[in-house]
DRENTORKOL-3810 file (N, C-alpha, C; in nm, 4 decimals):
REM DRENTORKOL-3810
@n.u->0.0064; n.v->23.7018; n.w->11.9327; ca.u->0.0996; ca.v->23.7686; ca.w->12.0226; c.u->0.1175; c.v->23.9134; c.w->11.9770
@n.u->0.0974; n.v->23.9777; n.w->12.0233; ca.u->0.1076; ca.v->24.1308; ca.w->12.0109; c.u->0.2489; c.v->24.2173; c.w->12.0382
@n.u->0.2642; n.v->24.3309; n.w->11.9997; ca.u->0.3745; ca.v->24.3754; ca.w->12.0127; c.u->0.4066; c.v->24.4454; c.w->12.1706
@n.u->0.5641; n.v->24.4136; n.w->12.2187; ca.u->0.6207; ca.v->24.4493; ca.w->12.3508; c.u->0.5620; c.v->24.5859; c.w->12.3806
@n.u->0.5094; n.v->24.6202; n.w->12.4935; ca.u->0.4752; ca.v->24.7704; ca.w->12.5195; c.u->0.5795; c.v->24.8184; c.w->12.5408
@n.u->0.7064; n.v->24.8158; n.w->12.5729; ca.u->0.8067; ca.v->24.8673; ca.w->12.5799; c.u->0.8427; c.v->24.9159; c.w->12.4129
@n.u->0.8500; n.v->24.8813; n.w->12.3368; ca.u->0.8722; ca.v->24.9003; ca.w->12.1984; c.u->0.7612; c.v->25.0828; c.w->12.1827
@n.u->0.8735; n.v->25.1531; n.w->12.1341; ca.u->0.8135; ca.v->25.2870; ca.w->12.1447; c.u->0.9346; c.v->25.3924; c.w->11.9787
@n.u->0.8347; n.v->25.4515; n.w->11.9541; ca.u->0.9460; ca.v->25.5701; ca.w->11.7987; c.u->1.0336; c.v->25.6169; c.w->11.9275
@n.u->1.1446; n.v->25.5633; n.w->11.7898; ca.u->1.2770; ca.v->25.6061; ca.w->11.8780; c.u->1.3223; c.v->25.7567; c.w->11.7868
@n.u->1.2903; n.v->25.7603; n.w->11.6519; ca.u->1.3594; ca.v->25.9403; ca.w->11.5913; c.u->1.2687; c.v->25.8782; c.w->11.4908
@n.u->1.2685; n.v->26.0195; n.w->11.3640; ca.u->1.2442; ca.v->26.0236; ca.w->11.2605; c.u->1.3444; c.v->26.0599; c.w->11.1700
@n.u->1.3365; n.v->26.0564; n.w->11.0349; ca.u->1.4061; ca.v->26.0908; ca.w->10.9814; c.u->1.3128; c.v->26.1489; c.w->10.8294
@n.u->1.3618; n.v->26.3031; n.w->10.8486; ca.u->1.2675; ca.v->26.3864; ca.w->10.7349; c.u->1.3497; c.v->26.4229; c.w->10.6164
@n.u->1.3171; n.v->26.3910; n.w->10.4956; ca.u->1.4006; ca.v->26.4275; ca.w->10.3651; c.u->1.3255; c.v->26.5850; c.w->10.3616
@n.u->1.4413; n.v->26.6788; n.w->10.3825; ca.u->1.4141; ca.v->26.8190; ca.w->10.3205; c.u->1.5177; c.v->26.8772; c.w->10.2163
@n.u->1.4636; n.v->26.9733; n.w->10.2046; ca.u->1.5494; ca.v->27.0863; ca.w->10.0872; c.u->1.6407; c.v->27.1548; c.w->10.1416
@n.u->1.6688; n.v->27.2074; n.w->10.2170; ca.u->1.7915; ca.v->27.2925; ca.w->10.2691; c.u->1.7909; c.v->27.2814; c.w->10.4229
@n.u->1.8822; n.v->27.2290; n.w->10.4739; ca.u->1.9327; ca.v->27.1946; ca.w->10.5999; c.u->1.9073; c.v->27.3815; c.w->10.6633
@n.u->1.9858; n.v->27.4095; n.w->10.6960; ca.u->2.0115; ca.v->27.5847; ca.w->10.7025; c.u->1.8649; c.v->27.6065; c.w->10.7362
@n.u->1.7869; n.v->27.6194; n.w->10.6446; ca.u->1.6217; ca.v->27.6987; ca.w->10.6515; c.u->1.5534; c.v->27.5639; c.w->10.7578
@n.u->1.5603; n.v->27.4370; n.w->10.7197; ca.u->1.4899; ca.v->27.3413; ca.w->10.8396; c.u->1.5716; c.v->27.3902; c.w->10.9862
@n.u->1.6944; n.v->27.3941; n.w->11.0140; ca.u->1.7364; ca.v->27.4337; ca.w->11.1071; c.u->1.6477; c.v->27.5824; c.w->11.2024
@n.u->1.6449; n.v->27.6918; n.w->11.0724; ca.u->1.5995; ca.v->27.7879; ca.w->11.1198; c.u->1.4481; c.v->27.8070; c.w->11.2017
@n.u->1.3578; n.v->27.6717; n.w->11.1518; ca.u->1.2508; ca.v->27.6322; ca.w->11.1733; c.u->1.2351; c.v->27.5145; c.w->11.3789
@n.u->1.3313; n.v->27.3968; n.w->11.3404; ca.u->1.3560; ca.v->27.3322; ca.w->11.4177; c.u->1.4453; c.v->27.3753; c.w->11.5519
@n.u->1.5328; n.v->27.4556; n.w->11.5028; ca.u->1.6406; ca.v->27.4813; ca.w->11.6158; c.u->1.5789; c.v->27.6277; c.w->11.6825
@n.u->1.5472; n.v->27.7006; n.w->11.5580; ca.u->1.5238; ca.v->27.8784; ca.w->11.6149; c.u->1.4026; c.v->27.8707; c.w->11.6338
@n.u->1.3084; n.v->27.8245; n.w->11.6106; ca.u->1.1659; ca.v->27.8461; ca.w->11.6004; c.u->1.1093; c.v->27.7666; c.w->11.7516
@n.u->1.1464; n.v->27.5970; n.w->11.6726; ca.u->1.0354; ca.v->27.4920; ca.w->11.8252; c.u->1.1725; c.v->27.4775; c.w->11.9309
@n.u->1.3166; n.v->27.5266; n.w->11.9243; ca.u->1.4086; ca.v->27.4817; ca.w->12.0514; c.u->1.4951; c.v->27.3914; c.w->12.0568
@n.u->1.4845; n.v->27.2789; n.w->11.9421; ca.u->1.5528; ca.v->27.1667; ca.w->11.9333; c.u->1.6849; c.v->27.1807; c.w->11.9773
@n.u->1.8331; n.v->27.1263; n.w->12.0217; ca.u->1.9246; ca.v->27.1296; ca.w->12.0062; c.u->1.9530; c.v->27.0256; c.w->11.8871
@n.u->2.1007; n.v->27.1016; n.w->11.8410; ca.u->2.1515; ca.v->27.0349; ca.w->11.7266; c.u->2.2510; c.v->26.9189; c.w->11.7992
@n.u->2.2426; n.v->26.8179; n.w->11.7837; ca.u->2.3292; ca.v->26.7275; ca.w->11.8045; c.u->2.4589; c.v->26.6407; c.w->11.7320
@n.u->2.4356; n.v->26.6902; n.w->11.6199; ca.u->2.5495; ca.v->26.6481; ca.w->11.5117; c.u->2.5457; c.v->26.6581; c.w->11.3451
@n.u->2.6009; n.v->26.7577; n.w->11.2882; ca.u->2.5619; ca.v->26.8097; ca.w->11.2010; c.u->2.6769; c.v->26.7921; c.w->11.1134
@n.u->2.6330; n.v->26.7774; n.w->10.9739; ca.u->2.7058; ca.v->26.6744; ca.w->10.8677; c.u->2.6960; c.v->26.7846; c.w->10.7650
@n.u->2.7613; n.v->26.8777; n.w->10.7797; ca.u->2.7645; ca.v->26.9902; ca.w->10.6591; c.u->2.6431; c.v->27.0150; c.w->10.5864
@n.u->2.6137; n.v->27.0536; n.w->10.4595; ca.u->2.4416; ca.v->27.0608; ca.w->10.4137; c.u->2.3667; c.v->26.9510; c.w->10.3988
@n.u->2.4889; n.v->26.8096; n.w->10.4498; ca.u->2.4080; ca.v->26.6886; ca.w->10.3915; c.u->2.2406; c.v->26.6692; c.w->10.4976
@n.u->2.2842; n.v->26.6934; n.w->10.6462; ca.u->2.2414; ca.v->26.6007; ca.w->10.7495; c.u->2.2607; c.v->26.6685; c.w->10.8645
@n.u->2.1410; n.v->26.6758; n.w->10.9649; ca.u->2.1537; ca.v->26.7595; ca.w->11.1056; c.u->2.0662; c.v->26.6541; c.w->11.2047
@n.u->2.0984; n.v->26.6149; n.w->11.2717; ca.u->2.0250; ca.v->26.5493; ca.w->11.3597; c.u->2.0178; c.v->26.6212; c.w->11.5139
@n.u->1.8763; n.v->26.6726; n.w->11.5225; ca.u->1.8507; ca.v->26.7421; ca.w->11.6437; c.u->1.7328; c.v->26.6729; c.w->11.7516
@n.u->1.7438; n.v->26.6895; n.w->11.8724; ca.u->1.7012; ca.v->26.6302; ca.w->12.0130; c.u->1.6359; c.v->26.7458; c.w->12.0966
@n.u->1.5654; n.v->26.6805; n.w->12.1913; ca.u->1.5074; ca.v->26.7609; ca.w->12.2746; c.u->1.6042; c.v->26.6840; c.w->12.4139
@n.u->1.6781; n.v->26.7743; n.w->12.5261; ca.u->1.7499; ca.v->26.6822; ca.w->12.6100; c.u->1.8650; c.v->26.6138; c.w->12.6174
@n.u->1.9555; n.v->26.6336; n.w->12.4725; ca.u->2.0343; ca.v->26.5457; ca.w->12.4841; c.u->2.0142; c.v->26.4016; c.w->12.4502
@n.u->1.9227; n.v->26.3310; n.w->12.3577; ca.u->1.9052; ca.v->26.2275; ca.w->12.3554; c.u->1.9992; c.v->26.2339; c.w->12.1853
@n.u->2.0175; n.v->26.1241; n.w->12.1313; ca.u->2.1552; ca.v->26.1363; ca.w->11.9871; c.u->2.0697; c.v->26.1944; c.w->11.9294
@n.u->1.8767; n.v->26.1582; n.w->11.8343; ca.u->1.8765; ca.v->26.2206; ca.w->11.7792; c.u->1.7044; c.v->26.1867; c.w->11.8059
@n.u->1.6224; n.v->26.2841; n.w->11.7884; ca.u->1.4293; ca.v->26.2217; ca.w->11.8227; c.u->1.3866; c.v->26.2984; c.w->11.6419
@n.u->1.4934; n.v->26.3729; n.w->11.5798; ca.u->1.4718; ca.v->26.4007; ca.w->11.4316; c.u->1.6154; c.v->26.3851; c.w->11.3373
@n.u->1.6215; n.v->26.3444; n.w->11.2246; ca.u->1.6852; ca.v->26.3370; ca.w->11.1372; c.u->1.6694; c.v->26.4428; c.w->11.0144
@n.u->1.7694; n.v->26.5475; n.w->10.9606; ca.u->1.6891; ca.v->26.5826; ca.w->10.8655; c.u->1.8282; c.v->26.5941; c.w->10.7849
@n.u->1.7565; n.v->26.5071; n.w->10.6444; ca.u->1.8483; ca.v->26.5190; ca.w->10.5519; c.u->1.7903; c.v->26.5831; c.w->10.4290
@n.u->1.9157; n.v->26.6091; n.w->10.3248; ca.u->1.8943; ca.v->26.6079; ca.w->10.2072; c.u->1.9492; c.v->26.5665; c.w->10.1270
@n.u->1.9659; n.v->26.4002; n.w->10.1358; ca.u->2.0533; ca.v->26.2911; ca.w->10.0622; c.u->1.9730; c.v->26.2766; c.w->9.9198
@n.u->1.8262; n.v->26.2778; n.w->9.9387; ca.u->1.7409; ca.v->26.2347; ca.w->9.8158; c.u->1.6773; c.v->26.3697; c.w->9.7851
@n.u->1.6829; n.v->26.4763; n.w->9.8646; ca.u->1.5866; ca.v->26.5833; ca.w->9.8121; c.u->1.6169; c.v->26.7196; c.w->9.8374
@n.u->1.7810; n.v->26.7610; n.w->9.8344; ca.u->1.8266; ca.v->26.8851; ca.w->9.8505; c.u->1.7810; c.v->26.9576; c.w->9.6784
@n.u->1.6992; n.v->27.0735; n.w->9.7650; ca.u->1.6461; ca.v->27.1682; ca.w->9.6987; c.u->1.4872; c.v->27.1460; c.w->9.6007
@n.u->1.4586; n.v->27.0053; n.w->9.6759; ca.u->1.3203; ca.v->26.9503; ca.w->9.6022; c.u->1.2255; c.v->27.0334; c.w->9.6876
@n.u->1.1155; n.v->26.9365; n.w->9.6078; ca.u->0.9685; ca.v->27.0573; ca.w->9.6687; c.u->0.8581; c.v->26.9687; c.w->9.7177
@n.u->0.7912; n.v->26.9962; n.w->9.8388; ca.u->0.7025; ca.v->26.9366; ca.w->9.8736; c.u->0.6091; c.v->26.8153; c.w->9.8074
@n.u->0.6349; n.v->26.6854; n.w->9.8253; ca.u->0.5086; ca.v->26.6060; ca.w->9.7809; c.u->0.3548; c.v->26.6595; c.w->9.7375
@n.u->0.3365; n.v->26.6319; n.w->9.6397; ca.u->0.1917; ca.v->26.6601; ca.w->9.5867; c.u->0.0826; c.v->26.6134; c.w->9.7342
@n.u->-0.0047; n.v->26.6766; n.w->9.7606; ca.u->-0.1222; ca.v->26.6875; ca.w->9.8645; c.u->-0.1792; c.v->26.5108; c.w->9.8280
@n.u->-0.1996; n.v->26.4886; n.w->9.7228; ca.u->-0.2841; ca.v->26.3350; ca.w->9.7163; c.u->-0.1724; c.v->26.2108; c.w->9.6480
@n.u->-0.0890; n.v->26.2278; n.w->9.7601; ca.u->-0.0093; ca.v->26.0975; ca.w->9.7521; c.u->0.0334; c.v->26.0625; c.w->9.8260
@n.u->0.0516; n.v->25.9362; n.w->9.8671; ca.u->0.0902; ca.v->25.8687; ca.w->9.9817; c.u->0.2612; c.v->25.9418; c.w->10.0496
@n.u->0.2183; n.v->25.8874; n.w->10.1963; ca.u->0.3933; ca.v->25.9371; ca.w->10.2582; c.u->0.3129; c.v->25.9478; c.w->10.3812
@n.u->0.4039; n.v->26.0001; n.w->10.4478; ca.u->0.4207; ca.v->26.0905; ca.w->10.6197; c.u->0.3135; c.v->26.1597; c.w->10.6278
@n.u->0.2100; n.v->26.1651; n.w->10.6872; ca.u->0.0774; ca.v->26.2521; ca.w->10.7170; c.u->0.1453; c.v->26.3777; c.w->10.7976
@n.u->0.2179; n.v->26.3230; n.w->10.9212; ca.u->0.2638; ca.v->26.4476; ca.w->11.0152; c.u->0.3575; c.v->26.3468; c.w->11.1254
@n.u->0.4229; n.v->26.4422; n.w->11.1902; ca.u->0.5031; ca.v->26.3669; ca.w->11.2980; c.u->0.4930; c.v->26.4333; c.w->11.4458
@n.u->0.4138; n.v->26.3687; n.w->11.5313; ca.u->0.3529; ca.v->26.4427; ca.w->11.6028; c.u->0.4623; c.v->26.4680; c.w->11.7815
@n.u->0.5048; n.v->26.5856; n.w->11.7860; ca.u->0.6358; ca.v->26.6217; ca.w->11.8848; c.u->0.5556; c.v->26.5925; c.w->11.9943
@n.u->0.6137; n.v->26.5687; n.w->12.0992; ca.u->0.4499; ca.v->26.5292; ca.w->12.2705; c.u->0.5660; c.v->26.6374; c.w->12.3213
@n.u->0.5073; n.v->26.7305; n.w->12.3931; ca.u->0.5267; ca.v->26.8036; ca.w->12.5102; c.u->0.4642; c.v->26.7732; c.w->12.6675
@n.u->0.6044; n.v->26.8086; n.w->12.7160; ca.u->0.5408; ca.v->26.6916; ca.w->12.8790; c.u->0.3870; c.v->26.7588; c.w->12.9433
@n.u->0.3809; n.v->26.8837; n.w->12.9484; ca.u->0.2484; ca.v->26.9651; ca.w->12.9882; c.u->0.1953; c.v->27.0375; c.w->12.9304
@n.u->0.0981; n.v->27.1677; n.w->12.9869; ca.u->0.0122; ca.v->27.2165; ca.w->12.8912; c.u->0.1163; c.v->27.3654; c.w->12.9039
@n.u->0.1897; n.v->27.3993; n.w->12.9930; ca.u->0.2383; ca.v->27.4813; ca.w->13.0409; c.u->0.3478; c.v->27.4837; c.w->12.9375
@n.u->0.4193; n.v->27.3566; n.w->12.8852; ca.u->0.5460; ca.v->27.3738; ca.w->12.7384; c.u->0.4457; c.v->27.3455; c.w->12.6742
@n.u->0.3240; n.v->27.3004; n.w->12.6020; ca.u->0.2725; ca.v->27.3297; ca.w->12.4621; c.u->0.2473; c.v->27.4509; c.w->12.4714
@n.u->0.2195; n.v->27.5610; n.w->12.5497; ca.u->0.2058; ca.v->27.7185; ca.w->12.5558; c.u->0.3483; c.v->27.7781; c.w->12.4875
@n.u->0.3835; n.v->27.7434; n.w->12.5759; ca.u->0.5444; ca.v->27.7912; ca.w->12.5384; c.u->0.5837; c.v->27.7646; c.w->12.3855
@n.u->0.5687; n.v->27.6333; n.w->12.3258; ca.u->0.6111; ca.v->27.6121; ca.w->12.1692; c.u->0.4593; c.v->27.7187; c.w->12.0913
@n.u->0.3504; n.v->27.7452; n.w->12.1219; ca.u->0.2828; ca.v->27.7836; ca.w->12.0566; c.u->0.3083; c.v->27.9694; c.w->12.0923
@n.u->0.3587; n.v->27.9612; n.w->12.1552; ca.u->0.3808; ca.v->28.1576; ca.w->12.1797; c.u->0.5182; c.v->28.1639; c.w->12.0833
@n.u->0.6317; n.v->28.0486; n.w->12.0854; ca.u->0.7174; ca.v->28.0401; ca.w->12.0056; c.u->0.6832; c.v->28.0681; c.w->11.8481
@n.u->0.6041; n.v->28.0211; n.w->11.8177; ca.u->0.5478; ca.v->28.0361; ca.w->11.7201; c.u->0.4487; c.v->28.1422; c.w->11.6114
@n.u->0.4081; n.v->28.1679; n.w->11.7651; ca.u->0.3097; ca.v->28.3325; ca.w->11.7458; c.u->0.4206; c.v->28.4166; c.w->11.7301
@n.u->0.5402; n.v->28.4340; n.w->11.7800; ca.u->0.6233; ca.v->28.5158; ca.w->11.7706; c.u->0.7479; c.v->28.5148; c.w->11.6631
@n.u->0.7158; n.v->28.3775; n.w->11.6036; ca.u->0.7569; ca.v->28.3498; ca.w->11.4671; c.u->0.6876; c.v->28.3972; c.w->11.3581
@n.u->0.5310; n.v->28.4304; n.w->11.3879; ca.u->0.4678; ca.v->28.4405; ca.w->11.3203; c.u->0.4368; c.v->28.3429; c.w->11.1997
@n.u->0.4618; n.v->28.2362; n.w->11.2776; ca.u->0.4806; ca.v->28.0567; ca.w->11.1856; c.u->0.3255; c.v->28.0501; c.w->11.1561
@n.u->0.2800; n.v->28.0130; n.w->11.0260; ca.u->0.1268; ca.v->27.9479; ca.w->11.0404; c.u->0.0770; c.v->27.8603; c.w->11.1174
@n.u->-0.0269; n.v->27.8371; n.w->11.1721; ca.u->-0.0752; ca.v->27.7514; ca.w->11.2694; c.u->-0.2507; c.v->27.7004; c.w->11.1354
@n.u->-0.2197; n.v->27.5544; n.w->11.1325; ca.u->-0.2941; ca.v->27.4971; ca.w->11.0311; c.u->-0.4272; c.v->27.5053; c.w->11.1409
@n.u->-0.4107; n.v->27.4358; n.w->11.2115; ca.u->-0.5342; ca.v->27.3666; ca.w->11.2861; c.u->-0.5167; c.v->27.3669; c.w->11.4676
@n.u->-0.5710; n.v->27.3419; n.w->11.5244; ca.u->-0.5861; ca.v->27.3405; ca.w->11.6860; c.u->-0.6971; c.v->27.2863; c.w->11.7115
@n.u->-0.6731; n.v->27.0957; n.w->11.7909; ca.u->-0.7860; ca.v->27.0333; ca.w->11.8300; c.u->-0.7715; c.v->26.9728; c.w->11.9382
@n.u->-0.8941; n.v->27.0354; n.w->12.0379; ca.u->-0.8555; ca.v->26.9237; ca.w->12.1519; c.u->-0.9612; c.v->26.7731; c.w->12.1663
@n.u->-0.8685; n.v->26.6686; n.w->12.1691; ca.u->-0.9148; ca.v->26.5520; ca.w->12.1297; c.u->-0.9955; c.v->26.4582; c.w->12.2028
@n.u->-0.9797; n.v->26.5799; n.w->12.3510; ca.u->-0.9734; ca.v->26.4549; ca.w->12.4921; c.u->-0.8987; c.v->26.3864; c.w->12.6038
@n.u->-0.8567; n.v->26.3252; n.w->12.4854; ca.u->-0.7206; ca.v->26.2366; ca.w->12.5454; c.u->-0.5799; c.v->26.3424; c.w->12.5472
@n.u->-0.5912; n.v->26.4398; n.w->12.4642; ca.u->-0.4761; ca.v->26.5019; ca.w->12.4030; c.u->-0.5131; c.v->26.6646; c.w->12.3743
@n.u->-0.4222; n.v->26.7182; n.w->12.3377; ca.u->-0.4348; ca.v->26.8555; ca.w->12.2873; c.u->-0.3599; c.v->26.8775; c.w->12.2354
@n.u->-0.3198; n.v->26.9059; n.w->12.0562; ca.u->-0.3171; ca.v->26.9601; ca.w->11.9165; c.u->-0.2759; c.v->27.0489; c.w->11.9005
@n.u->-0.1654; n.v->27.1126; n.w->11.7891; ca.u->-0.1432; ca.v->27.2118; ca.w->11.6920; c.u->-0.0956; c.v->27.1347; c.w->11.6104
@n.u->-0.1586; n.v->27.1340; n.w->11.5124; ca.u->-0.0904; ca.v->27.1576; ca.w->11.3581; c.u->-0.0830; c.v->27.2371; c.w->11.2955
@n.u->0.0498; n.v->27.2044; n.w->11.2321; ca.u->0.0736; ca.v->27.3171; ca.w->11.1501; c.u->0.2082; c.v->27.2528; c.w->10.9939
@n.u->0.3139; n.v->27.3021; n.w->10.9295; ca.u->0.3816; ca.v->27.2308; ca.w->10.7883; c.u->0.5147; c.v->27.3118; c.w->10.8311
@n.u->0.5801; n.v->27.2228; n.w->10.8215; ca.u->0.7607; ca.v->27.2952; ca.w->10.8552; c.u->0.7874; c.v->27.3120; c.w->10.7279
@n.u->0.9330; n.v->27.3935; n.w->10.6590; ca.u->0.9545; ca.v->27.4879; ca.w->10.5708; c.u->0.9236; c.v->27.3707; c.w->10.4523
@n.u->0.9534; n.v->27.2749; n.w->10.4526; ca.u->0.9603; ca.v->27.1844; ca.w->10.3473; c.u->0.8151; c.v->27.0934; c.w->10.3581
@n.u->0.7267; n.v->27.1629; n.w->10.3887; ca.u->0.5893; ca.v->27.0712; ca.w->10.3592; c.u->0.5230; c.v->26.9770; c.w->10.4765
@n.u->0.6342; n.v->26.9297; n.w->10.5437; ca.u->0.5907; ca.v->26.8141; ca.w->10.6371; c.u->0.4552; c.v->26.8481; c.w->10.7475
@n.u->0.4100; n.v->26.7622; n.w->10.7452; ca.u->0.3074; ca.v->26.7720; ca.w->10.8284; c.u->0.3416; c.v->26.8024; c.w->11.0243
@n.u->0.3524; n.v->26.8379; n.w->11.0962; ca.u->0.3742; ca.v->26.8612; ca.w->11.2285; c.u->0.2918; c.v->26.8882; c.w->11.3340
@n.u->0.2544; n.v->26.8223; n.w->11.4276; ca.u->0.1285; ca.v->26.8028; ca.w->11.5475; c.u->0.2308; c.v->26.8373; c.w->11.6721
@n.u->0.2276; n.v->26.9456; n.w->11.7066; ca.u->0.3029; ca.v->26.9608; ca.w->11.8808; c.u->0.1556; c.v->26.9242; c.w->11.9861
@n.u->0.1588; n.v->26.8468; n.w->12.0551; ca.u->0.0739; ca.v->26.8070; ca.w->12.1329; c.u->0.1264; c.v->26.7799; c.w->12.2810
@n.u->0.0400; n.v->26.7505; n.w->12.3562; ca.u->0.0403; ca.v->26.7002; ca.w->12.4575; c.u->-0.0724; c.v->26.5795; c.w->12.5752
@n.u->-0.0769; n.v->26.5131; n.w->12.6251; ca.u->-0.1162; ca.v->26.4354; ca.w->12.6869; c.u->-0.2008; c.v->26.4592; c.w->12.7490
@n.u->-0.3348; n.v->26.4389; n.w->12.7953; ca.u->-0.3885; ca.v->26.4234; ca.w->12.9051; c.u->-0.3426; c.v->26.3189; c.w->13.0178
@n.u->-0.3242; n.v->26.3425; n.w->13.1424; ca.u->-0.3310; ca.v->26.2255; ca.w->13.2376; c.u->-0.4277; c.v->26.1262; c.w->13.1972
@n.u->-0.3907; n.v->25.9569; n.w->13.1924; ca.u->-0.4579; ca.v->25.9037; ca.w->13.1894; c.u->-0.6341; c.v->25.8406; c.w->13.2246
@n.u->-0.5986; n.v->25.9202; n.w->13.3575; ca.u->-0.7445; ca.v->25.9342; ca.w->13.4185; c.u->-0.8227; c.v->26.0073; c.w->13.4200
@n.u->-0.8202; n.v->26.1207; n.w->13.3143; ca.u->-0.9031; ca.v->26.2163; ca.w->13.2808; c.u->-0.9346; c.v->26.2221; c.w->13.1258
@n.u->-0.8928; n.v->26.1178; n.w->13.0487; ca.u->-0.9372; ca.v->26.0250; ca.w->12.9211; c.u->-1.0335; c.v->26.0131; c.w->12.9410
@n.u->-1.1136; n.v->26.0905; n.w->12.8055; ca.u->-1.3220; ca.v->26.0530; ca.w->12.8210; c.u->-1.3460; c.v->25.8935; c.w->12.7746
@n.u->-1.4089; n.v->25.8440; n.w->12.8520; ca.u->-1.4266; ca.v->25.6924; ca.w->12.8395; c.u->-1.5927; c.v->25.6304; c.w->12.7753
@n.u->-1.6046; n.v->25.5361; n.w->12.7253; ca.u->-1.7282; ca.v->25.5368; ca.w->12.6610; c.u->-1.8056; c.v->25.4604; c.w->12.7482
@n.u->-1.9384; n.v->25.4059; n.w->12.7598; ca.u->-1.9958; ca.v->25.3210; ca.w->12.8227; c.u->-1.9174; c.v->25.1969; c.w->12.8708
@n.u->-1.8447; n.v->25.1409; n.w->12.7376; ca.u->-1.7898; ca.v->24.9931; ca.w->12.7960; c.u->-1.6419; c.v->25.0266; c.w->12.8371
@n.u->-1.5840; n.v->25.1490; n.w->12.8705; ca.u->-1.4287; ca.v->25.1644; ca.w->12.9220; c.u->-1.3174; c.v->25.1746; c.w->12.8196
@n.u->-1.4130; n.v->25.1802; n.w->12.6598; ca.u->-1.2842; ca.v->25.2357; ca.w->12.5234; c.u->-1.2990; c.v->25.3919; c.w->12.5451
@n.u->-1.1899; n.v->25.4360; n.w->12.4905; ca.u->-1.1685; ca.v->25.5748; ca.w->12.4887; c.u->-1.3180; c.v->25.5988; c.w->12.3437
@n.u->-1.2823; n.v->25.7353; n.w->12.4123; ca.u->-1.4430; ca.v->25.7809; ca.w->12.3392; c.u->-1.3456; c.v->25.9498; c.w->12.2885
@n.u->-1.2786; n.v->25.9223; n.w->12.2044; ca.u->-1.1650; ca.v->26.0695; ca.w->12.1466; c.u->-1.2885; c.v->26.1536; c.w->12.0871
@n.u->-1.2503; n.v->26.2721; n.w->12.1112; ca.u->-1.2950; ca.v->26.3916; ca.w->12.0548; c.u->-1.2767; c.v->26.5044; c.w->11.9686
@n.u->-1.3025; n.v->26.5686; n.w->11.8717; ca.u->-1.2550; ca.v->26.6547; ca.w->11.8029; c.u->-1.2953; c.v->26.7461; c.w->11.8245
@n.u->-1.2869; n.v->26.8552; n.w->11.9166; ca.u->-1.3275; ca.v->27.0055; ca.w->11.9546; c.u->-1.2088; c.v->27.1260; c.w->11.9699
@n.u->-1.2409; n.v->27.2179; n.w->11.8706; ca.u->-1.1683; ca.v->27.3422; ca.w->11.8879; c.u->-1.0437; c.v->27.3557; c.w->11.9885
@n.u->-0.9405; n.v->27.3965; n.w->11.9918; ca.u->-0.8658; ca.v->27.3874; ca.w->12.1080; c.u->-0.8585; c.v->27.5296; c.w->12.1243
@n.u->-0.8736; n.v->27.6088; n.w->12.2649; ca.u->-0.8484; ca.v->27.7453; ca.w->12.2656; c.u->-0.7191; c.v->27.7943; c.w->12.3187
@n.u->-0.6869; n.v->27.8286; n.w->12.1728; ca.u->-0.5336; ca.v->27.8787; ca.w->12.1625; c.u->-0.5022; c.v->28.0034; c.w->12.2635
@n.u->-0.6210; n.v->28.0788; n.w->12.2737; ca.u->-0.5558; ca.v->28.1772; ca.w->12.3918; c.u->-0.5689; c.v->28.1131; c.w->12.5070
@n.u->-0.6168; n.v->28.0193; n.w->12.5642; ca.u->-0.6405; ca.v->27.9853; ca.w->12.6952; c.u->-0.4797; c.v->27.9580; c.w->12.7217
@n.u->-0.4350; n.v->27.8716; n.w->12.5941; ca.u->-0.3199; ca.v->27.8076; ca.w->12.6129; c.u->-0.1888; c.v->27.8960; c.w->12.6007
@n.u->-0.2027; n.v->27.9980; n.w->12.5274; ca.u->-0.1229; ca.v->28.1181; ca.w->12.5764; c.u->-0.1364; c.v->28.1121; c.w->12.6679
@n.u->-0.2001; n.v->28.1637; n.w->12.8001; ca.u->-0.1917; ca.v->28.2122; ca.w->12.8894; c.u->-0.1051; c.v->28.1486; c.w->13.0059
@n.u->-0.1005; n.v->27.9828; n.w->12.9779; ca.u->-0.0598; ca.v->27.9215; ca.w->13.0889; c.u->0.0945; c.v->27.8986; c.w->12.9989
@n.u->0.1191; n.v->27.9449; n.w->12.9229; ca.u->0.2983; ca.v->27.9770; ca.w->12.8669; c.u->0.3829; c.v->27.9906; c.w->13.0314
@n.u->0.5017; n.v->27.9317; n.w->13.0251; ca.u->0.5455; ca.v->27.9500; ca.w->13.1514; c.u->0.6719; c.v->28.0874; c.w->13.1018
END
């Protein structure tokens, strides 16, 4: 028996170093609203009004430092933007942050930025392809791709 398709990530919750500087990243940088904020302990911010789609504390790791590169944890937490028209928009956000941008891949199914919020974490703003334009293989499995994503194209369609 397999798991309910209804069953879907409801938030995350990221141990960082200083609330204040993740804020400056999450709230000023990608847009988030703050939804309830617990002095330097704890900020929980949403896209919409939902209670919380991130958690960020620093119960276990105010003022710690990024996990070593070869040890287990959180690879990345990947944000979905509804079109290609808001992944423009978070990535011009960004150009104008002058935020690093790690990587840009389009997959196929999907389209990619990565990039590391102030405290290390891994972060994928992506977005969806319509289902019916998923490259499909001979027998009807997805057949994903790893090709370059062109970041200016995707500027351009910024709304």
């Amino acid at each position: 028996m397999g798991i309910d398709p209804r069953v879907d990530i409801g938030h995350v919750h990221l141990k960082v170093a200083d609330i204040d500087r993740s804020l400056g990243f999450y709230r000023d940088i990608l847009g988030f609203d703050v939804m309830q904020r617990i002095g330097d302990e704890a900020a929980f911010i949403s896209a919409g009004g939902y209670h919380h789609h991130l958690g960020l504390n620093t119960w276990e790791s105010r003022g710690g430092s990024p996990p070593p590169r070869d040890t287990t944890g959180l690879y990345h937490v990947a944000i979905r933007y509804p079109d290609r028209a808001q992944l423009g928009n978070a990535l011009k956000r960004l150009v104008e942050a002058k935020w690093p941008i790690a990587g840009a891949t389009d997959h196929g199914v999907s389209e990619a930025i990565y990039l590391r919020d102030p405290d290390g974490n891994g972060i994928e703003l992506y977005r969806d392809r319509p289902e019916p334009e998923w490259p499909r293989a001979a027998d009807g499995g997805l057949s994903m791709i790893s090709e370059p994503l062109d970041l200016q194209a995707l500027l351009s369609e910024a709304a």
